[in-house]
N, C-alpha and C positions, 0 to 999 in steps of 0.2 A: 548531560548538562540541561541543566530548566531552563527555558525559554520563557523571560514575563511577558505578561501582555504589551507593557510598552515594545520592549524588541520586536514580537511580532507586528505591532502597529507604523512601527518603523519601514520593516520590512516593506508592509504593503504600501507607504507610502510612497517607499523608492522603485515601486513597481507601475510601469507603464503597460507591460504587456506579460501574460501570465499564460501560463500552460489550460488557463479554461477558459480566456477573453485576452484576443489581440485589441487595440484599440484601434486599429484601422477598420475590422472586423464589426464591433461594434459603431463604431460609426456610419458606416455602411448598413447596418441591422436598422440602426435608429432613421436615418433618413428614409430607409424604403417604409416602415412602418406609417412617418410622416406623408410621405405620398400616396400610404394604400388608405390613410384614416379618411370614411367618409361622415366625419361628424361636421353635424350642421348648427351654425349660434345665429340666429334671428332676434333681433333687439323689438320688443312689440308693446303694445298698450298694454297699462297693467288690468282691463278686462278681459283679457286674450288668456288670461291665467289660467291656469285648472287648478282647484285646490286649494287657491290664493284668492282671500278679499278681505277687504276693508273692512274691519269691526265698525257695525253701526251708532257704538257709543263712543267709541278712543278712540277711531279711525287708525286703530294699528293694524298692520299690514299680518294676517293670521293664516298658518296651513290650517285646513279643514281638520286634518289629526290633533293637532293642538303640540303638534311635533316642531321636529328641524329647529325651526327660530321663529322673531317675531321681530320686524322693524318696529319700534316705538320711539320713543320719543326721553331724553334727559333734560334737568336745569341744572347747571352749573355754575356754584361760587368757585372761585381760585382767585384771591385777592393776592395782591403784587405782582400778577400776571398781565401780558398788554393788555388784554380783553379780560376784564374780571369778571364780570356773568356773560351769562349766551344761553341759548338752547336749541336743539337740534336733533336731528334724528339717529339711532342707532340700533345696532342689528343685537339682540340677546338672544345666547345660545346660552343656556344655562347646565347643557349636557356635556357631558367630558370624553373625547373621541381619542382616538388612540393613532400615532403616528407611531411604526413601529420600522425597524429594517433588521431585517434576518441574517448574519453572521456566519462563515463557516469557515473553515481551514483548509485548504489547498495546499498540498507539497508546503506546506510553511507559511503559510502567505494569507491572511485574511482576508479574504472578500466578502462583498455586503450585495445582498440582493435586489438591485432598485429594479422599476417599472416605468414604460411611458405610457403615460396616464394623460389622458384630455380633461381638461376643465373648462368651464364654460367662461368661465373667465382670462384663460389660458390666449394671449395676440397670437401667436402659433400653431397652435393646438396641443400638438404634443408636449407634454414636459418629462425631465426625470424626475421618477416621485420614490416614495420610499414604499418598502415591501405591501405594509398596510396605511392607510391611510382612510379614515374612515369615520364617523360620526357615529352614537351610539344610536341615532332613530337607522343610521344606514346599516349598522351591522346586526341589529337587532332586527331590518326586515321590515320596518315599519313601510318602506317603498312596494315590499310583496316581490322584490325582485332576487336576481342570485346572490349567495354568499359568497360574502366576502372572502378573499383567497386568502390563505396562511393564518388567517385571525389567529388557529388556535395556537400558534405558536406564541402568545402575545396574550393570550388570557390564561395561558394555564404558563406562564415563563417559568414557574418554578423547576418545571421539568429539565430544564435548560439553564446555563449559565449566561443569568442579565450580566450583562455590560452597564446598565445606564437607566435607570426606569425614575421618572420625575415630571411632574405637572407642571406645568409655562404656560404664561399669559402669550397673548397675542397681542394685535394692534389696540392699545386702549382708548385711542382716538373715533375707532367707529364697530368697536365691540365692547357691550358693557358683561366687563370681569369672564371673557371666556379663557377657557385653561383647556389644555390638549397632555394628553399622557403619553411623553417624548420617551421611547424605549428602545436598548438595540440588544437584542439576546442573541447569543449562538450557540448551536447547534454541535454536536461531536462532531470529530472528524469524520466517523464511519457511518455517521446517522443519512440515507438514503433522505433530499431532498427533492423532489418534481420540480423544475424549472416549466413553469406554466407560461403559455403562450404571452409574449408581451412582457416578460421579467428576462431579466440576463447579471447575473454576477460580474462584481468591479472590484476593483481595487481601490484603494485610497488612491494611489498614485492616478489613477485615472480618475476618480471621481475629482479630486481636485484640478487635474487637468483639465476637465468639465467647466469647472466652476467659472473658467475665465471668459467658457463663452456666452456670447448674450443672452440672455432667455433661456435657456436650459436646463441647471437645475433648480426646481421650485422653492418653494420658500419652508416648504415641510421638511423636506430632505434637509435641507442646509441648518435647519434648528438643528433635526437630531443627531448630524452629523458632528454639531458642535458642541453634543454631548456626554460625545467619549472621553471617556473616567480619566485617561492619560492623554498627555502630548506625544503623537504620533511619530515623534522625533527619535531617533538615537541623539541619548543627551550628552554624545559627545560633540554632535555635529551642531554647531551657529544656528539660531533662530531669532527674526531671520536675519540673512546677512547684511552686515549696516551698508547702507550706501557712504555718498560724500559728506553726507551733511550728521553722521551717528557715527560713535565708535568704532574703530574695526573690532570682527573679531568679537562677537559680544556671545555670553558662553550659558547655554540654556542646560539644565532649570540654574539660573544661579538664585548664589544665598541670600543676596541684598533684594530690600525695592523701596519703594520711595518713603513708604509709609505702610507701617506695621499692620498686620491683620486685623487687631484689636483697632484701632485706629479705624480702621476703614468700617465697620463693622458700626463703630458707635460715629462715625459720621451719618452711616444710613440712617439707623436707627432715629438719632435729633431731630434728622429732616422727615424722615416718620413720622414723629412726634409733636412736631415747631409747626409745620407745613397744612396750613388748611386747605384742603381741599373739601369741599360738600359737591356732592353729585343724587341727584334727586331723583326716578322714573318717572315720568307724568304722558298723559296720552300723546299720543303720535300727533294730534290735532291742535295740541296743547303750543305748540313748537313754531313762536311767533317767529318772523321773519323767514320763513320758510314756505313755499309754493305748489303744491300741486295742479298737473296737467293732467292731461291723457297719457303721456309720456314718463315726465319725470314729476321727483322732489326734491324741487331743488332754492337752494337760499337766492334770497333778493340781490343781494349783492354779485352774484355770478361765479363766487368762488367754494371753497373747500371740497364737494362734493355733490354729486347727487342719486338720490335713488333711484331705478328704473328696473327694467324686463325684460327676462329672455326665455326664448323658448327651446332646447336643445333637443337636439336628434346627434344619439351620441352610440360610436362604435364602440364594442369589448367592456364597456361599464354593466352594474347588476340592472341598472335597468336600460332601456333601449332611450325613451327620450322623456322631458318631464320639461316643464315652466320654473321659473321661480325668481323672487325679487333678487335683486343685483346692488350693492354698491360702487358706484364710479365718480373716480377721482378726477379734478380739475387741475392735470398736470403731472407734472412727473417730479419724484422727488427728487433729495439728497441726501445720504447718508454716509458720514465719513467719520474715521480714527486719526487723530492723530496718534504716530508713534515715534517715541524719543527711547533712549537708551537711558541708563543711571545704574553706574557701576556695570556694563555691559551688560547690564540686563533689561532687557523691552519691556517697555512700557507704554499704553495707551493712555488717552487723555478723557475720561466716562464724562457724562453728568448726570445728577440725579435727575430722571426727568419723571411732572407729574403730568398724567391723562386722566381725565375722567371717568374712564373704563377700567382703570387698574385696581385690584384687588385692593392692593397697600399702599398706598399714595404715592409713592415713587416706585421708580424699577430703574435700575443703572441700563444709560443709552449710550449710542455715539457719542463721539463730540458735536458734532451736525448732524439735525435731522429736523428736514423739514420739506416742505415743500414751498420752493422762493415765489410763487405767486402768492402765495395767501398773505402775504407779506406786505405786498404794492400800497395800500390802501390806507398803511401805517407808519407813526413816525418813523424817522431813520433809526431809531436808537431802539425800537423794536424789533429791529432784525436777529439774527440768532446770529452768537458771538463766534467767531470763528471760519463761517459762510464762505467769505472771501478768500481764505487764508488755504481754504481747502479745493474751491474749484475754479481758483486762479495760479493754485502750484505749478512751479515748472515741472518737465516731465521727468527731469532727475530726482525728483523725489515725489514720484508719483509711483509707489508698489504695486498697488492695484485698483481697475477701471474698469467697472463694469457695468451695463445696465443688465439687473435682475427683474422678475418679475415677485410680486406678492401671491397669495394666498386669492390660486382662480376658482374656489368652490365658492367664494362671497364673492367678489371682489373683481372689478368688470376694466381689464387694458390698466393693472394698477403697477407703476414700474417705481422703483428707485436708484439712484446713480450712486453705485458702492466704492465708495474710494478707502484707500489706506493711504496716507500722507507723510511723506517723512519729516520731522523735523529737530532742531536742536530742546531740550529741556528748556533752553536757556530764551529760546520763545516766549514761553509763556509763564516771566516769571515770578507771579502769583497766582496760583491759581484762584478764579474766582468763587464765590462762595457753594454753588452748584457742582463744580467739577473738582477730579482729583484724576491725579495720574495714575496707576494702577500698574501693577505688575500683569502680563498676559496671565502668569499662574491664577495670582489672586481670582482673576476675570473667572477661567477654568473650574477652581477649586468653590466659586458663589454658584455657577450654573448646576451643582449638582443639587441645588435647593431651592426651591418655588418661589418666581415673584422676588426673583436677584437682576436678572440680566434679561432685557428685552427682547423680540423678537427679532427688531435690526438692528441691534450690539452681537446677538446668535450669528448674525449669517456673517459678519463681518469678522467673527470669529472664525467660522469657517475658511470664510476666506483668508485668513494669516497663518490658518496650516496650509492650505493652499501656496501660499509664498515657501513655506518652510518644504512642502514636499515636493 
């Protein structure tokens, strides 16, 4: 009999402990590594740099290669927005890095290859990251340091059966238009793979087990995680199972959802089209209300962000230690789904959300997301719709709670607070002109195409196979 890959995905979701990773075993591996890493993060003047300074004309923040990235500076219209212009600083990567995780077959059972990996951004240190993980100035050596491990599994995939190969944006809030190449290929069964120092084979069932703890798995992993081509369910088993306030009994994949494919499709698209957004580069210097020190860049007002410097001295990475600018946030966000049932089939609550960074003026997000300081300072009715409704739920319809961290190669102590919320349809009932309820498929079947589904709609996804497995 054929086994499809949904079954198998199944399989390994319902798997905790496997004939090549116990999970006490692994956690046990993961801690002692955490106490052997002697990586060091020093927050310092940004003359302390090496290889980093201040263009004389833009004042953009430049490597001496003309590599990695470059802090500069946008102006922003987005009329009918609280704040209709602003300008401010942002990091452009304009190269396309590869987040990739390696696949293989065990007695039946797929496991994925992850790493704990340090980033300088990383409150911890260690995080779970994905096989490869890596920028094209890093992989291509432009650092002079070692090569990157497994890359060629990921640049030559053909050899190999992709699962999932597709470009996503990141945060468009303080990246303008970066995309990463979200991949998971595997491997034959008989194909002899090296488990190299610092990598250990998981299961779904335990990567998702993972998920629930704090800080853990990064924010790379959880995109590509929430890649995979199918629902890691056996679709005969409930996803996920309704609490008090949703159906019982609600029956995955089902046939109904709230609103047709076509439908959803030519919503985005309108607001593509209807929706101004203008986003302009101009120098870094350019970027009125905005401060530099010795220290930081940071706005007048005290809130959203600011730029700053670290110096790392770092264990098991290609190179040993290096400087580089940092983006750091002012607070910790939130990010959350509503999920309601219709016709027993789950449904989350998106909205089109625009950022200034995004490719295509919207990209389907949470229901919330934001960060509630940046908020203070503005009317009440500028608040983001829904806020309350999601981290004032009781804990009977609270699925999942978690604080994750973001993306620690840019991005300095940057956390968000991941919820899934349960609630009735019957909530929210109109939806407002931004959001729609969404089938999870729908969600699933947009990620397999670029510049559909955010970065923190991605992880949140992740996490609701996490409930299901």
């Amino acid at each position: 009999m054929v086994t499809t890959l949904q079954e198998r995905l199944a399989r390994s979701a319902a798997t905790l402990d496997s004939s090549v990773t116990l999970l006490a075993d692994f956690q046990r591996w993961f801690r002692e590594r955490v106490d052997a890493d002697e990586s060091r993060i020093e927050i310092i003047p940004f003359e302390a740099m090496r290889g980093w300074a201040f263009a004389p004309d833009t004042h953009n923040l430049v490597h001496d290669t003309g590599r990695f990235f470059t802090v500069e500076g946008i102006r922003v219209r987005m009329p009918g927005a609280p704040v209709e212009e602003w300008r401010q600083p942002i990091l452009h990567q304009p190269e396309i890095g590869i987040l990739g995780i390696l696949v293989k077959d065990f007695d039946g059972v797929p496991h994925f290859l992850m790493q704990a990996k340090m980033e300088p951004g990383n409150h911890g240190g260690l995080q779970l990251s994905p096989t490869v993980q890596a920028t094209r100035s890093n992989y291509t050596r432009v650092h002079k340091g070692r090569a990157v491990p497994y890359l060629e599994y990921f640049q030559r995939a053909e050899r190999h059966r992709v699962l999932a190969d597709v470009r996503q944006s990141e945060q468009g809030s303080w990246f303008f238009r970066k995309r990463n190449r979200n991949m998971l290929v595997e491997v034959g069964r008989d194909e002899d793979v090296e488990v190299r120092d610092g990598f250990r084979w998981l299961t779904l069932g335990q990567l998702y087990h993972l998920l629930a703890v704090e800080d853990l798995v990064n924010m790379d992993a959880r995109s590509v995680l929430a890649c995979l081509p199918q629902s890691p369910l056996d679709p005969e088993e409930p996803f996920p199972a309704a609490g008090p306030h949703g159906t019982a009994g609600p029956e995955w994949p089902g046939p109904h959802t709230l609103h047709r494919d076509a439908d959803i499709l030519s919503w985005i698209t309108g607001l593509r089209t209807e929706r101004e957004v203008f986003t302009e580069r101009i120098p870094l210097r350019e970027t009125t209300g905005w401060h530099r020190n010795a220290h930081r860049i940071s706005h007048e007002s005290g809130r959203f962000f600011s730029v700053m410097a670290v110096d790392v001295t770092a264990g098991g990475r290609e190179v040993g230690g290096w400087t580089q600018p940092m983006i750091e946030p002012h607070g910790p966000g939130v990010a959350a789904f509503l999920l309601a049932y219709a016709d027993k089939v789950p449904h989350v609550l998106v909205q089109a959300r625009a950022e200034p960074g995004y490719t295509d003026v919207v990209e389907l997000a949470p229901t919330v997301q934001c960060t509630p300081r940046n908020y203070t300072q503005l009317p009440e009715e500028a608040a983001p719709p829904f806020l309350e409704e999601v981290v004032q739920a009781s804990a009977d319809r609270v699925r999942f709670d978690t604080v994750l961290s973001e993306e620690g190669g840019r991005f300095f102590h940057a956390f968000n607070r991941y919820l899934v919320v349960e609630t009735e349809m019957s909530a929210v009932p109109e939806e407002p002109p931004h959001y729609r309820w969404m089938a999870v498929r729908q969600l699933l079947d947009l990620i397999r195409h670029s510049h559909y589904v955010n970065v923190e709609a991605r992880t949140l996804i992740a996490c609701l196979h996490s409930l299901a497995g």
